[in-house]
C-alpha positions as CSV (number, residue, x, y, z in Angstrom):
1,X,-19.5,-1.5,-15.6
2,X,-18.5,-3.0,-11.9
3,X,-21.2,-1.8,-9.6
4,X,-20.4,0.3,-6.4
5,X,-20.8,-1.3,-3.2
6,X,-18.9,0.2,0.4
7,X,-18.9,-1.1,3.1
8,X,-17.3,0.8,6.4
9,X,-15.1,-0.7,8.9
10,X,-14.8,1.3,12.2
11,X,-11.7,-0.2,13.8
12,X,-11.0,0.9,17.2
13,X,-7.4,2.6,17.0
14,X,-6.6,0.9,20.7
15,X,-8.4,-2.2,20.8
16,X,-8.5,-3.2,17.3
17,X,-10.0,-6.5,16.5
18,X,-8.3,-9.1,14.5
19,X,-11.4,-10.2,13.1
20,X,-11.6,-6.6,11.5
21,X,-8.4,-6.0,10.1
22,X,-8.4,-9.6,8.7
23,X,-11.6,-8.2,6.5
24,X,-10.1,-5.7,5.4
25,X,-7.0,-8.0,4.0
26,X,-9.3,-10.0,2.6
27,X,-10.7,-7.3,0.5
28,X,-6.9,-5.7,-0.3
29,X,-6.2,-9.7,-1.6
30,X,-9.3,-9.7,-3.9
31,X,-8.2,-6.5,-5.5
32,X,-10.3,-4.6,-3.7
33,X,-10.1,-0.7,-2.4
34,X,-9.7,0.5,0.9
35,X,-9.6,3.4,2.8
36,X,-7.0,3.7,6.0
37,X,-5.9,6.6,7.8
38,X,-2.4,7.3,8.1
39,X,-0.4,10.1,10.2
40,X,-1.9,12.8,8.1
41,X,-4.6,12.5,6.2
42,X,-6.5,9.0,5.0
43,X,-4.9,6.7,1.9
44,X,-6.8,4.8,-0.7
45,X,-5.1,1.5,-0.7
46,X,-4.8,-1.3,-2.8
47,X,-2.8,-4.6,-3.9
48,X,0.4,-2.3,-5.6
49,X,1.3,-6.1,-7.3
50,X,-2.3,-6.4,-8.8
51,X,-2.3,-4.2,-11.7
52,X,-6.3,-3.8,-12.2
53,X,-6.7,-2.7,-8.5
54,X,-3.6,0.4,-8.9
55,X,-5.5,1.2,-12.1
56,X,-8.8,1.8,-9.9
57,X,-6.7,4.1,-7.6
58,X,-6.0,6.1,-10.2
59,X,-9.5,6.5,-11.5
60,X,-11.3,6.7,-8.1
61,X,-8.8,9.6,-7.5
62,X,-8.6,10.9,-10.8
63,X,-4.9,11.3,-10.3
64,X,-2.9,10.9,-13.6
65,X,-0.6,7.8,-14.9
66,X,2.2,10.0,-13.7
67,X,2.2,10.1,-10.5
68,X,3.8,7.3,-8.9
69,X,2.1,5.4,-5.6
70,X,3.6,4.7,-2.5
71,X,3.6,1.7,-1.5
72,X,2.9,0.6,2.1
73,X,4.7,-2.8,3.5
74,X,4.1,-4.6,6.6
75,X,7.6,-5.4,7.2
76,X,11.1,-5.4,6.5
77,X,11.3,-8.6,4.8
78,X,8.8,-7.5,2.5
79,X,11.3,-4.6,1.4
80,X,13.5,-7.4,-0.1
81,X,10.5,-8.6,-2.3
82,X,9.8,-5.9,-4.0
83,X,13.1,-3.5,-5.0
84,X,16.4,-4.4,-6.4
85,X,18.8,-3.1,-4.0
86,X,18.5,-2.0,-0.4
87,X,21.9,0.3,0.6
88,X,23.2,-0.7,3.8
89,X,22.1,2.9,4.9
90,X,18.3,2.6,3.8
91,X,18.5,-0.8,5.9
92,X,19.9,0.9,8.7
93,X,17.2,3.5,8.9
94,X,14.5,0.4,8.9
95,X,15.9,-1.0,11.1
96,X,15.7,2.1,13.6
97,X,12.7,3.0,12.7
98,X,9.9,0.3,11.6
99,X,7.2,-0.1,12.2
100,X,6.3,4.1,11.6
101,X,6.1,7.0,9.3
102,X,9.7,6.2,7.3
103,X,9.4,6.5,3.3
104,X,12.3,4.7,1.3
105,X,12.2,6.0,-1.9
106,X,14.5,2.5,-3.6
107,X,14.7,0.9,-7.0
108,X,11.6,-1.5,-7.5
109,X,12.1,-5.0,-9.0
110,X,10.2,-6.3,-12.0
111,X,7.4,-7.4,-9.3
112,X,6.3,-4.1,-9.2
113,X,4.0,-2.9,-11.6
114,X,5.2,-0.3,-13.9
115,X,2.0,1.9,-13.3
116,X,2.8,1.7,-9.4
117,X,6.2,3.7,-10.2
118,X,4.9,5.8,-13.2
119,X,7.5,4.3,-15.2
């Protein structure tokens, strides 16, 4: 069984430092979990195109096979990556209003795991 180990990152919201945030990356790239707040309430994040790290969200939160994820992206060119199809309107609206709290809910491409989607 993998052993527990957390480690926390205070990040100051308005001086953040690189150094930081590039951690935490590093952690997201090695398949690692990690906790970020969003507008709301605070996510549990992971690589959503490595398959072992969205099966540990899903135990860590005990949330069932399905329930699809959301997936978060850095930006817009990432979008193209990772659905089949983006609707001139859904690129209009990202265009308006990334970087911030807009959900596009769009057909993923085979990238995506199945598990990330619930099917």
């Amino acid at each position: 069984m993998r052993q527990k180990h957390t480690d926390i990152i205070r990040i100051n919201p308005t001086y953040p430092e690189s150094s930081l945030i590039e951690h935490a990356a590093t952690l997201v790239r090695a398949g690692e979990l990690v906790v970020f707040p969003t507008e709301t309430v605070y996510g549990l994040g992971a690589n959503a195109l490595q398959p072992e790290a969205v099966e540990r969200i899903f135990a860590v939160k005990g949330r069932p096979f399905s329930d699809p994820l959301i997936v978060h992206i850095a930006d817009q060119s990432t979008l193209e990556t990772l659905v089949t199809h983006v609707p001139p309107q859904a690129l209009q609206l990202a265009q308006a209003f990334w970087p911030g709290p807009l959900t596009l809910i769009l057909p993923a491409s085979s990238r995506v795991p199945k598990l990330v989607t619930a099917g």
